[in-house]
N, C-alpha and C positions, 0 to 999 in steps of 0.2 A: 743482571739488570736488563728490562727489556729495551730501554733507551740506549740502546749501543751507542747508540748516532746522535743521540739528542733530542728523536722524536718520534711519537707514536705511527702506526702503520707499519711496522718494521716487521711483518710476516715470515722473513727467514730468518732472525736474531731469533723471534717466538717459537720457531719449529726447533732451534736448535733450544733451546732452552726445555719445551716443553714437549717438544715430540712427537708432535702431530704433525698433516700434512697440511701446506698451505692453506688451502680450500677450504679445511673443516673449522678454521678459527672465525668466530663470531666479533669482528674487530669495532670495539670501541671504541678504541685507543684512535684512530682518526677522522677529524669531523667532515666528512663526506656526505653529498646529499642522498639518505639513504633509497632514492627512487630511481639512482642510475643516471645514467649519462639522458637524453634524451633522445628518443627513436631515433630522431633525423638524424642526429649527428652519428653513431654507432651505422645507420645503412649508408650516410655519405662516406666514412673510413673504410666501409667497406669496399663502396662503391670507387675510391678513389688511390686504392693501392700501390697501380700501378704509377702515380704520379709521383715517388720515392726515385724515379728518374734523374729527375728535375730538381735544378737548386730551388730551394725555397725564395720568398719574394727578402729582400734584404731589407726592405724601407717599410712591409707590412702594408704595403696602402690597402687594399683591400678592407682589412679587420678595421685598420682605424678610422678608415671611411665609416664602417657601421657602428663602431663604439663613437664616433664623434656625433651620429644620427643619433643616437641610443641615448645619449649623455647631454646632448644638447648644447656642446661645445666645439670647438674648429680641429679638426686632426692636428694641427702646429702644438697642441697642449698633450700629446697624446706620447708615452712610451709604451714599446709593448716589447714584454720580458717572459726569459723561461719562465714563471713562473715570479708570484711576489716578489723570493727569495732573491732572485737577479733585480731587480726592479728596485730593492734596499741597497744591495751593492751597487750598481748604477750610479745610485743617489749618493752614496761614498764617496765613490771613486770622480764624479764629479764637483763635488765639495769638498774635499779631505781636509775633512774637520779634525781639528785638533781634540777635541773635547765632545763628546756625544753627551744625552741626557735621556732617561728611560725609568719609567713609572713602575715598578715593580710590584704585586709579581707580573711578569709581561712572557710575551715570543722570545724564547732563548734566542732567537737569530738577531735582534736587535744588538746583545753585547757581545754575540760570538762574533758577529762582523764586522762590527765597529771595531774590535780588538785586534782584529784579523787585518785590517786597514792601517792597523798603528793609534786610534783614536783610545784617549782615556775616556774612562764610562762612567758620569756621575748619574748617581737615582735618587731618588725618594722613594717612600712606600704611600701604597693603599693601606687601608684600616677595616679592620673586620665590620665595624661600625655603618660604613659603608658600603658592602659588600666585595671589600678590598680597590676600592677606588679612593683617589687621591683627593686631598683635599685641590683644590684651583689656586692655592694661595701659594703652595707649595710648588707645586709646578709651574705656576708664574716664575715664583724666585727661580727654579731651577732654571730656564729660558734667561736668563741673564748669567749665567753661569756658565754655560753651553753655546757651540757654534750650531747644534743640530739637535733636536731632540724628536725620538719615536714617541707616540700617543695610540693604541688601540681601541679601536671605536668599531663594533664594541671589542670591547678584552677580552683576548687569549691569557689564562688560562677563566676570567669569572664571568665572560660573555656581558660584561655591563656598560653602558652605555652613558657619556656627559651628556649633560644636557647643551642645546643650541646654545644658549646664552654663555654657557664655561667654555665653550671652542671659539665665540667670536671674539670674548677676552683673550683670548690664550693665542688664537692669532693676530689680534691688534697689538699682544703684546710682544710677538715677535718682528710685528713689523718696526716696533717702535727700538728693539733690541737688535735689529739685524741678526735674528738667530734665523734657522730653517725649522718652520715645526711639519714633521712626516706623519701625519696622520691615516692609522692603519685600518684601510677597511674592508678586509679582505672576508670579514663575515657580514656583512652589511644587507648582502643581498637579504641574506635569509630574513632579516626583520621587513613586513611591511611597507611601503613605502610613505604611508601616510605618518609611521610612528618612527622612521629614521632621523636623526639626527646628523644632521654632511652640511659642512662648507660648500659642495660643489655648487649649488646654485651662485653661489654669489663669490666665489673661488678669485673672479680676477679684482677684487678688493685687494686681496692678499700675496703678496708679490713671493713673500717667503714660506707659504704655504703649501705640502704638497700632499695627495689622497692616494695612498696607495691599493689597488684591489687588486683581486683573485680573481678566476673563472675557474681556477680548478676544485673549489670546494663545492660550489654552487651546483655545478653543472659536474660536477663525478666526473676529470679527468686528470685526476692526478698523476696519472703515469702519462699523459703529455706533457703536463707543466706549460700555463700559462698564464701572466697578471700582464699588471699595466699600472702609468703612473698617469697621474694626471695634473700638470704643473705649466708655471710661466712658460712660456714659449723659449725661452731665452735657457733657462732651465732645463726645457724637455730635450733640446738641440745637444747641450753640454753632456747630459747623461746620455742619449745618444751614440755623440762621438767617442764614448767608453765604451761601446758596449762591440765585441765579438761579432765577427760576422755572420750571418746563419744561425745565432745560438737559436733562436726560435725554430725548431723544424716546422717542414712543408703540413704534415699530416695535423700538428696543432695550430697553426694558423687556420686550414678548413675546417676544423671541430670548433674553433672560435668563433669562425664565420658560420658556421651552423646553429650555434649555439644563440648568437645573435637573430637569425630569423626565424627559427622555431616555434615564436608564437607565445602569447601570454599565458596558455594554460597550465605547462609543466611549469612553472614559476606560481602562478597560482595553487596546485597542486602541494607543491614541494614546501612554502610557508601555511596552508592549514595545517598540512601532515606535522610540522615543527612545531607549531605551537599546542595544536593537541596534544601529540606525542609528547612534548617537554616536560606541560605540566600533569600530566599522570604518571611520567619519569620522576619527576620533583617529590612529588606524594608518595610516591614507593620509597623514594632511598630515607624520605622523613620517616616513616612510618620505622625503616630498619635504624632510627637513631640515629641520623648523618644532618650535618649543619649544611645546608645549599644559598647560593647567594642567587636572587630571583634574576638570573642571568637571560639574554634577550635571543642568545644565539641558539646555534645547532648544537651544545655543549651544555654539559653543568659542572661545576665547582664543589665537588663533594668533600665536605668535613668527614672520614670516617668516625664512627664513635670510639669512645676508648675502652679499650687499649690497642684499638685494631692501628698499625703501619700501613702504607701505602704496598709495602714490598711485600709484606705477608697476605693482604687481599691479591693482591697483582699478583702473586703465584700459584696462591689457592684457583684464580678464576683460571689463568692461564693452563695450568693444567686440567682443566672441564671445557677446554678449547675456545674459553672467553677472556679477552685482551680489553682492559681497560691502560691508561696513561694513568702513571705515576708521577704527581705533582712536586714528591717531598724533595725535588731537588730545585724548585722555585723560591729564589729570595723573596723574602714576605709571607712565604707560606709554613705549614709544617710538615711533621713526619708520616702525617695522618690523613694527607686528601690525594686525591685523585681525581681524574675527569673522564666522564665519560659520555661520545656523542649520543646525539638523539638521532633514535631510528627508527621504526617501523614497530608498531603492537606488539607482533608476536615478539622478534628480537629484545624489545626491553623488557618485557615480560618472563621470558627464558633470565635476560642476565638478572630482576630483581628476585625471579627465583632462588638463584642458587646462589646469590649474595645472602638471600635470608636462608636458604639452606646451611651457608659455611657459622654465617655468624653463630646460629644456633647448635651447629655440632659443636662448634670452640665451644661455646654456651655452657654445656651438657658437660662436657670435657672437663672442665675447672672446678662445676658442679660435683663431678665424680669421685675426681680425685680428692675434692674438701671433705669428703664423705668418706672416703675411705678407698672409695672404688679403685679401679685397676683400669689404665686408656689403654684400650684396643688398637694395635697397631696395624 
């Protein structure tokens, strides 16, 4: 299985599997901004190597000074973490909730950490109906249920998005339940800003509400690893004081701080490129028989058709040095989806090729043999 670990991107799990050299894999499997990190930031790491010296800043002021400009919020709301993933455990470790609560299918790191922390994990599901998003009524009750509950906005793995209206419920109804709702919006960026849906404007209504992002899917630095929370003052201090000293390095703190003044165009850039690319991504995998939920992000939710498995696409492509994510081990999902990010013309165009190339030799294959034929080995 290519999920060794539990998540796509995993290039030397794939080379051992499939036998290629890192390089040559065409990686779907994680949603990265397929345009690259941004100039500035790749000549500032360049430029700033020799500063591996030096301890990194431990308080971060710098970055949260310009995520608090950026945000429109006071640095006191602000945590900044290896990466989302620390940013969840943070949030644990300062609440250690008895009971977590998580909308399925969601980010496996939501119950591997919770679990990991000692928290039991109540869910509900999404409905294919709705593009595997929950009903509100359901997740309300769960928020009574739970000391803390994960929400992805939009969702990992079907990219969809609640509407404004179901989050200010859903946080009025935590303030009224004293629960913590963690609202995940570590693909956020990629949508538009006119068409996002976020608490942050109006964040400090909600005392037990908190927004968690990424920089690294955004801005292509995932081998630094770096997110951030954005919560009550009182809250961002608590999480804070849990957290390791230094775990952020020197070099992802100036890619932060890079990343931040760079300028609106490669953000501009980076959401036409995503929604173009999406939806002629979308149209291809329909066209090969695959159910897609009209998801917002850098990713889609692909139904294989049947009788295709996740595992038998996923090593068919692997071995033609193309790596999509295998979903079939998603509560709520089946044996039969997969996801794969959105990327660049020619890239999606090569994988919906040989997606319709595989489907159609299996095709052929089943064809052959009903007939009498002989498969070629």
């Amino acid at each position: 299985m290519l999920e060794k670990y539990g998540h796509g991107g995993d290039l030397l799990t794939a080379a051992e599997l499939y036998g290629n050299e890192n390089s040559r894999f065409l990686d779907f499997s994680a949603n990265i901004n397929p345009l690259g990190p941004p100039p500035e930031v790749l000549q500032l790491l360049q430029n700033s190597l020799s500063s591996i010296i030096a301890y990194p800043d431990p308080g971060h002021r710098r970055l949260k000074r310009l995520l608090a400009d950026s945000l429109g919020t006071d640095s006191s709301w602000l945590t900044v973490g290896n990466g989302a993933a620390e940013s969840m455990a943070l949030l644990l470790l300062a609440l250690t909730p008895r009971t977590v609560g998580i909308v399925e299918p969601c980010f496996s790191e939501y119950r591997q950490l919770s679990e990991q922390f000692g928290a039991e994990v109540l869910s509900v599901y999404g409905t294919i109906e709705q593009g595997y998003r929950a009903d509100v009524d359901m997740i309300s009750g769960l928020l009574e249920k739970v000391e803390l509950l994960f929400l992805g906005q939009p969702n990992n793995p079907n990219g969809i998005q609640y509407s404004l209206a179901d989050l200010r419920l859903l946080a009025q109804k935590a303030e009224s339940c004293g629960t913590y709702l963690a609202v995940d919006e570590a693909f956020i960026d990629f949508i538009p800003e006119a068409e996002r849906n976020s608490l942050l404007p109006e964040l400090e209504q909600y005392r037990h509400t908190i927004l968690i992002r990424s920089m690294t899917k955004f801005y292509a630095i995932p081998g630094l690893r770096l997110g951030f929370t954005i919560a009550h003052p009182e809250l961002a201090a608590a999480m804070t004081g849990k957290q390791v000293t230094w775990s952020v390095n020197g070099l992802a703190l100036l890619a932060g701080e890079a990343c931040l003044t760079s300028g609106h165009d490669y953000e501009k850039r980076t959401r036409t490129l995503i929604i173009s690319e999406r939806a002629k991504l979308r149209q291809g995998l329909l066209k090969l028989g695959c159910e897609i939920p009209p998801g917002e992000a850098n990713f889609l939710l692909c139904g294989l058709p049947s009788p295709w498995s996740a595992e038998k696409m996923q090593t068919l492509l692997g071995r033609s040095g193309i790596l999509v994510r295998s979903c079939a081990m998603y509560p709520g999902l089946g044996k039969g989806h997969i996801r794969v990010a959105v990327k660049n013309a020619a890239d999606c165009s090569r994988l919906l090729q040989r997606m319709g190339e595989i489907i159609a030799e299996e095709t052929g294959d089943r064809i052959g043999m009903r007939e009498g034929g002989v498969r070629n080995e």
